[in-house]
N, C-alpha and C positions, 0 to 999 in steps of 0.2 A: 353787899353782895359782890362777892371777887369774880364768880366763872360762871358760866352757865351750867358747869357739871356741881352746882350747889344748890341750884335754885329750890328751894323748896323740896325735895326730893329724899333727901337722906345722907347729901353728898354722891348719889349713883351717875343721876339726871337724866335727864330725857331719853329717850330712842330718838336714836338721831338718824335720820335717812329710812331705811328699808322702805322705798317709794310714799310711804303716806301715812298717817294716821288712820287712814279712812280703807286702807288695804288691811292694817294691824287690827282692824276692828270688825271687820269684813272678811278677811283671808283673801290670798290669793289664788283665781280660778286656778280649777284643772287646764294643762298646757293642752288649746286645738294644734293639731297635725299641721308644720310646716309645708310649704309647696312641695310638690315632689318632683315636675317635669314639667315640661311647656307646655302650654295649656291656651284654652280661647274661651270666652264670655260676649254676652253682649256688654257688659260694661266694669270696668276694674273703677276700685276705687283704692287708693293707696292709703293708709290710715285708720288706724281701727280706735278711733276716739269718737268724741259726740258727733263730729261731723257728719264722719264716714259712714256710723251705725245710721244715725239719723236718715241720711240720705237713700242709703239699701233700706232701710223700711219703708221712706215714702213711695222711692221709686217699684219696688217689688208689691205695694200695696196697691198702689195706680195699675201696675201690667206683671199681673204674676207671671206671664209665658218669660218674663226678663232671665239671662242665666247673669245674674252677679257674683264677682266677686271681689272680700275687700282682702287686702295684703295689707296683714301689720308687723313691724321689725322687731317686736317685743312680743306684750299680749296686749287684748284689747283694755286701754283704758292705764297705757304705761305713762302715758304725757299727761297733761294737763287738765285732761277728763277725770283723771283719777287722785288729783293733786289739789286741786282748786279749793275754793270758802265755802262749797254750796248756795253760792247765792242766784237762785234763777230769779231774774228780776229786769227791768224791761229798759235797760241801757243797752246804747250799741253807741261805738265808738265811731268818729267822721260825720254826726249829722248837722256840726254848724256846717261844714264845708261843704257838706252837697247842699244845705239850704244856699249858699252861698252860688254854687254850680249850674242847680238844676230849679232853683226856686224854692221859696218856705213853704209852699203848700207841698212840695214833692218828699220833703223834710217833713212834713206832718205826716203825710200818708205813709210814711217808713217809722215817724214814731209807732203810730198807731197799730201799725203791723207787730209791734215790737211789742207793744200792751197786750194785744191777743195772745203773744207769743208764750204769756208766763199762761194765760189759761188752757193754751195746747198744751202747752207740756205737761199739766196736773191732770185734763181729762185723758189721753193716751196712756199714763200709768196706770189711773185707774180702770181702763178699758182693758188692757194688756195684764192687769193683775202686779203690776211691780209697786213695790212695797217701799220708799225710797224716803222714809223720813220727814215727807213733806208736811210744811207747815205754811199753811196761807198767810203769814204773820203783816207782808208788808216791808219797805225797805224804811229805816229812820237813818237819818243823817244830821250829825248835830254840830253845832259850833260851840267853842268854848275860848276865843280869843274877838279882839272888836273885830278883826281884820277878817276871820273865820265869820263868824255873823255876819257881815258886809257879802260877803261871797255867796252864803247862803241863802241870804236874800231876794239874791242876783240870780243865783239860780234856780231858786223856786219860782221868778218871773219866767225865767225863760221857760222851763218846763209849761208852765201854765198856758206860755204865747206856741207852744209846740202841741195844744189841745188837750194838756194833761189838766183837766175839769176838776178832775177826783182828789188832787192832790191839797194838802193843809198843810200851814206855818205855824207855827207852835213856840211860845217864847220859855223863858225859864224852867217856872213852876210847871207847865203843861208839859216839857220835857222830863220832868222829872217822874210824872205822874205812868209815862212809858218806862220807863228806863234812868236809874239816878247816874248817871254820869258826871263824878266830878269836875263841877264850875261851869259847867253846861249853861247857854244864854238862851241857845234856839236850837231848833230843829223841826225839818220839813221833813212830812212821811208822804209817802204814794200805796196805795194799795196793789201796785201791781209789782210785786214780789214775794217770794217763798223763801224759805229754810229747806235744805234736804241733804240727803244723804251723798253724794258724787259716786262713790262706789256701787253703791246700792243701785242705782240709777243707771248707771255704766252696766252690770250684769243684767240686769229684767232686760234692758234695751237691746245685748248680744242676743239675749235667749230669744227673743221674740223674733228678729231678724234673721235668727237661724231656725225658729219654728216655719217660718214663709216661707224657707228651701233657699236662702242665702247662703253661699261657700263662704268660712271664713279661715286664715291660712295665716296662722300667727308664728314666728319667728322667723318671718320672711319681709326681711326689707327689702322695700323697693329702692334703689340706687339710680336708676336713670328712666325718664320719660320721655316719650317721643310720642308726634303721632300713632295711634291703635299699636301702641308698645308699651308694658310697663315689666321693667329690667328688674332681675332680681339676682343673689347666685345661685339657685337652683332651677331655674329657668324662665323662661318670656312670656307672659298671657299678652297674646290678642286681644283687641276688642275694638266697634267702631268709638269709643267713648272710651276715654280714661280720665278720672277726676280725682284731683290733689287735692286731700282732706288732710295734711302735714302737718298746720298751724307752726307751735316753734320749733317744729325739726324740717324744715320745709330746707333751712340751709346745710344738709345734708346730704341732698340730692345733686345730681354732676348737675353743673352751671346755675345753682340756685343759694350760692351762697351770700349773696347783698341781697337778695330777694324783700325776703322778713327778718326782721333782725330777734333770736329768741332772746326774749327780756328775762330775768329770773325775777320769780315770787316768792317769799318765804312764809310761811305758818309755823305755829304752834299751839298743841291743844292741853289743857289745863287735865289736871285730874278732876273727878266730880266732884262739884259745889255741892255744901250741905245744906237743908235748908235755910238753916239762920241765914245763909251764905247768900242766896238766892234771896232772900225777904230785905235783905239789906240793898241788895241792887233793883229789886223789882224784875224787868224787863217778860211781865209774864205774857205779853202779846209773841214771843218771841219774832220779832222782826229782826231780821238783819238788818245791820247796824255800822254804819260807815264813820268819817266824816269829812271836814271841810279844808283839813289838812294838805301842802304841795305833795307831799309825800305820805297821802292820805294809808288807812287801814281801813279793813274789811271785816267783822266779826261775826259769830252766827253763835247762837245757845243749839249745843246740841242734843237731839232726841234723850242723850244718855246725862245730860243733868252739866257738859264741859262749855266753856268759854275755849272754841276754835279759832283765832284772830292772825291776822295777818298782812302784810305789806314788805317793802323793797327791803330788800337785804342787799349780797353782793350783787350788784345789777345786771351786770353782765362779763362773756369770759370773753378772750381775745379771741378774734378768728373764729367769732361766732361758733363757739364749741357749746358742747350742751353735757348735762350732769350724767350720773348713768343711774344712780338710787334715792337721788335726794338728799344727800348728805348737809347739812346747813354749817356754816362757819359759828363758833361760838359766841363771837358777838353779835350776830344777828339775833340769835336767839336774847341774846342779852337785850339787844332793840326793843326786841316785839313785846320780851319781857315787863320791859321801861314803860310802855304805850299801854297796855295792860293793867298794872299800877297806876300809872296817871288818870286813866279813866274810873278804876275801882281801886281805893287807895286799899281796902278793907283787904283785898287779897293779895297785901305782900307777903311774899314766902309761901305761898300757896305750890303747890307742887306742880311741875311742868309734863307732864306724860308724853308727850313726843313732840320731835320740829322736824321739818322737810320743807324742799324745795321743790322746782320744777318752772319748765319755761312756757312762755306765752310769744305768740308771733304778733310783730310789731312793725306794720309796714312804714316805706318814708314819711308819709302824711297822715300817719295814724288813722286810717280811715277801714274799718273793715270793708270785705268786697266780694260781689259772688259772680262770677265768668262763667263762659260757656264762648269757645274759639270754636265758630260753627265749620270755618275750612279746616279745621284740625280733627276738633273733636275730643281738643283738651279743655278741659275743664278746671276749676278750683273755687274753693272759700276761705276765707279763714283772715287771719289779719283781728283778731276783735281782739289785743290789749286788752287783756284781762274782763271780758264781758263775756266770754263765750260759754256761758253753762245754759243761757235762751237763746240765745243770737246763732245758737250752733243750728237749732233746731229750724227757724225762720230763713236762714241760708239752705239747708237741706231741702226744704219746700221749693225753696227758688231751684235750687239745681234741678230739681223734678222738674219743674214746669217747662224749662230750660230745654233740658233734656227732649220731653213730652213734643213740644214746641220745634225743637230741630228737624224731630224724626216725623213728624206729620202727625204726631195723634192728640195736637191742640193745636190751639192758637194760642195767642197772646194773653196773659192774665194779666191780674192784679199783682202778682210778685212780679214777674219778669219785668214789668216798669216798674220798680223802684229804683230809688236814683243809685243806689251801690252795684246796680247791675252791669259789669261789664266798665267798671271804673277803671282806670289805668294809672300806673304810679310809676316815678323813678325810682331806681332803684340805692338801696343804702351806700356812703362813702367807703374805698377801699380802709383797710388798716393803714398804720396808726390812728385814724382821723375817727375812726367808726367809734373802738373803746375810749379816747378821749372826749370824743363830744359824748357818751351815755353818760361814762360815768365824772363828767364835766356839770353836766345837766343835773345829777340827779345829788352830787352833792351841792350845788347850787339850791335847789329844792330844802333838801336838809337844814342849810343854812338859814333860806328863807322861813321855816318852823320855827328855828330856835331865838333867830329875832322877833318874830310876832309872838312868843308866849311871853319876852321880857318888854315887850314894846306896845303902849294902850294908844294903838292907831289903829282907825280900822280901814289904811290902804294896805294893799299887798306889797309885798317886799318888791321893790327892783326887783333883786335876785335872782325872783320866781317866773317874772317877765321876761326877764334876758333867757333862763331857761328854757321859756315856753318859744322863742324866738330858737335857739338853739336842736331844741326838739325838731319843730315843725308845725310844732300843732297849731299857730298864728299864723 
């Protein structure tokens, strides 16, 4: 296989960029009306992705007299709402480190939040009528190297010692009986994850936010944040509250550019398996589907019969720039291709129907975080490395509460103490330093793959240590 424009396809290959698979299968909304003049609200929120929507529902649903409004520089659902695996499933990024911080039981009570969190999200579609592909399937992660099995076993403790009761370990044979994954040893499921749609789920969730009497003002970037300011070029909304729902375009904003560093993600979705196709692989629980990999992937069986998969490509641009359609480099696709094949050898040559990219915000300590600067009145979320299609939802709760809690019409909750509340981070190294250590790091990671699938040990690479020392995430 010479290029990615052969794979299986006819020689044409893929659609490459036009923001998503999951837009090309969807359409893209009719454009809402740009800001027109300066304007006031009781609360702006900047970012029209899961965050932002999330957050104008909860808060508009706690105090309809609220006047919201959210500012997005594109249309709702241009970032990584609209780009992502579909996997709503009950990971959030930073919870050894605030176990570490704030205590392991503080660490439990934020897993556990995060458990509920995949079953909010299923009951409010179904309450709200959005139709979003969901499939209660469960998350499976598997191993197929010693060193991969070691990890996984490791981490199936840990989940366990973090209150997760429900979760099972599963060796060869029992892996296969899910899902045949070639050379597969083990795998650990959880039931607390879904399959769905990102698109689908992104539009029900706009409509419903603007059924409640939410403004929404899309091709209107917000460019700078101040105290009850959020700048745009067609004029200034007021408000005593403005909160930064930006995630990886957060380094966009004046003085926000070591903030979050946008990571890039890469996908691609297969054209539809036929069924011999699917009877050869199994996977009819459709669980999303990971694994145990440094430079792991992501997969989902979609409603329409495609193997969606995905993980790092180009990792990152210099000077923290970000994409504008998703356009993916052809070896990447070649990558995801590679990873694809090695898991289902039965579907080489299979045809590739689209790849895209998009970014994820990625704080110093890898730790997502949900603020609320009560002498300001600035607010923000985001930070979830690639977890944020539940994690969006469970932070929007908090910023309600937050919010609620500021202005006198609560007190204290069960979100507002969790330990990510109000965490505080250094900020990313200037240039040269910044693109050298990511993409230092991550072909480190690489490396460390490619000597554990020729190498029958089941420690982890160096490599991937020094990496994870490099990172931060140690």
């Amino acid at each position: 296989m010479s290029s990615a424009n052969s794979i299986g396809t006819g020689g044409r290959g893929p659609v490459n960029g036009g923001i998503s698979f999951w837009y090309a299968d969807d359409g893209i909304p009719d454009a809402r009306e740009p800001l027109a003049a300066d304007a006031s609200a009781d609360i702006v929120i900047a970012g029209g992705g899961y965050t932002g929507l999330w957050t104008a529902y909860y808060l508009k649903k706690a105090a309809p007299f609220l006047r919201i409004t959210v500012l997005e520089q594109k249309f709702c659902g241009y970032g990584a709402s609209g780009r992502n695996g579909g996997w709503l499933y009950n990971g959030i990024a930073g919870r050894d480190r605030y176990a570490a911080l704030h205590g392991h039981e503080a660490a439990v009570r934020l897993q556990q939040a995060m458990n509920d969190t995949v079953t909010e999200v299923i009951d409010v579609t179904r309450a709200e009528g959005i139709d979003a592909d969901i499939h209660h399937g469960g998350v499976l992660e598997v191993a197929y190297t010693p060193a991969q099995l070691a990890r996984l076993k490791a981490f199936h403790a840990t989940e366990l010692s973090y209150g997760e009761k429900d979760r099972t370990l599963h060796g060869a044979r029992e892996t296969a009986t899910r899902v045949r994954v070639a050379g597969a040893v083990g795998s650990t499921w959880t039931p607390h994850g879904a399959r769905l749609h990102p698109v689908k789920l992104l539009k029900g969730l706009a409509r419903a936010v603007e059924n409640l009497g939410v403004t929404i003002h899309e091709s209107t970037p917000v460019t700078e944040i101040s105290p009850k300011h959020a700048v745009t070029p067609y004029g200034t909304v007021r408000a005593p509250y403005i909160l930064r729902c930006t995630e990886g375009f957060t380094a966009s904003l004046k003085g926000r550019r070591r903030t979050w560093l946008p990571m890039n993600s890469s996908m691609i979705a297969t054209e539809p398996l036929t069924p011999a196709q699917w009877d050869s692989i199994g996977w009819e629980g459709r669980e999303t589907l990971g694994d145990m990999a440094h430079a792991y992937m992501y997969a989902q069986r979609t409603a329409d019969g495609r193997i969606a998969l995905g993980g790092r490509g180009h990792p990152y641009r210099y000077g923290s720039r970000t994409d504008n359609d998703g356009r993916t480099r052809p070896h990447t696709i070649e990558a995801l291709t590679t990873i694809l094949t090695r898991f289902f050898p039965q579907l080489t040559g299979i045809g590739i129907a689209h790849a895209w990219s998009g970014v994820l915000g990625v704080p110093r300590d890898w730790c997502a975080t949900v603020t609320l600067d009560r002498s300001t009145g600035l607010g923000w979320a985001g930070g979830y490395v690639g977890s944020g299609v539940a994690t969006t939802n469970l932070a929007a709760r908090t910023l309600r509460d937050l919010v609620q809690q500021d202005s006198g019409q609560s007190g204290p909750t069960d979100l507002t103490t969790l330990p990510w509340v109000n965490h505080k981070v250094r900020k990313w190294e200037p240039e040269p330093f910044r693109w050298l250590g990511v993409h230092g790091m991550y072909a480190a990671y690489a490396a460390a793959d490619r000597r554990e699938l020729t190498t029958p040990t089941t420690a982890s690479s160096r490599l991937a240590r020094t990496a994870d020392r490099i990172a931060g995430r140690h």
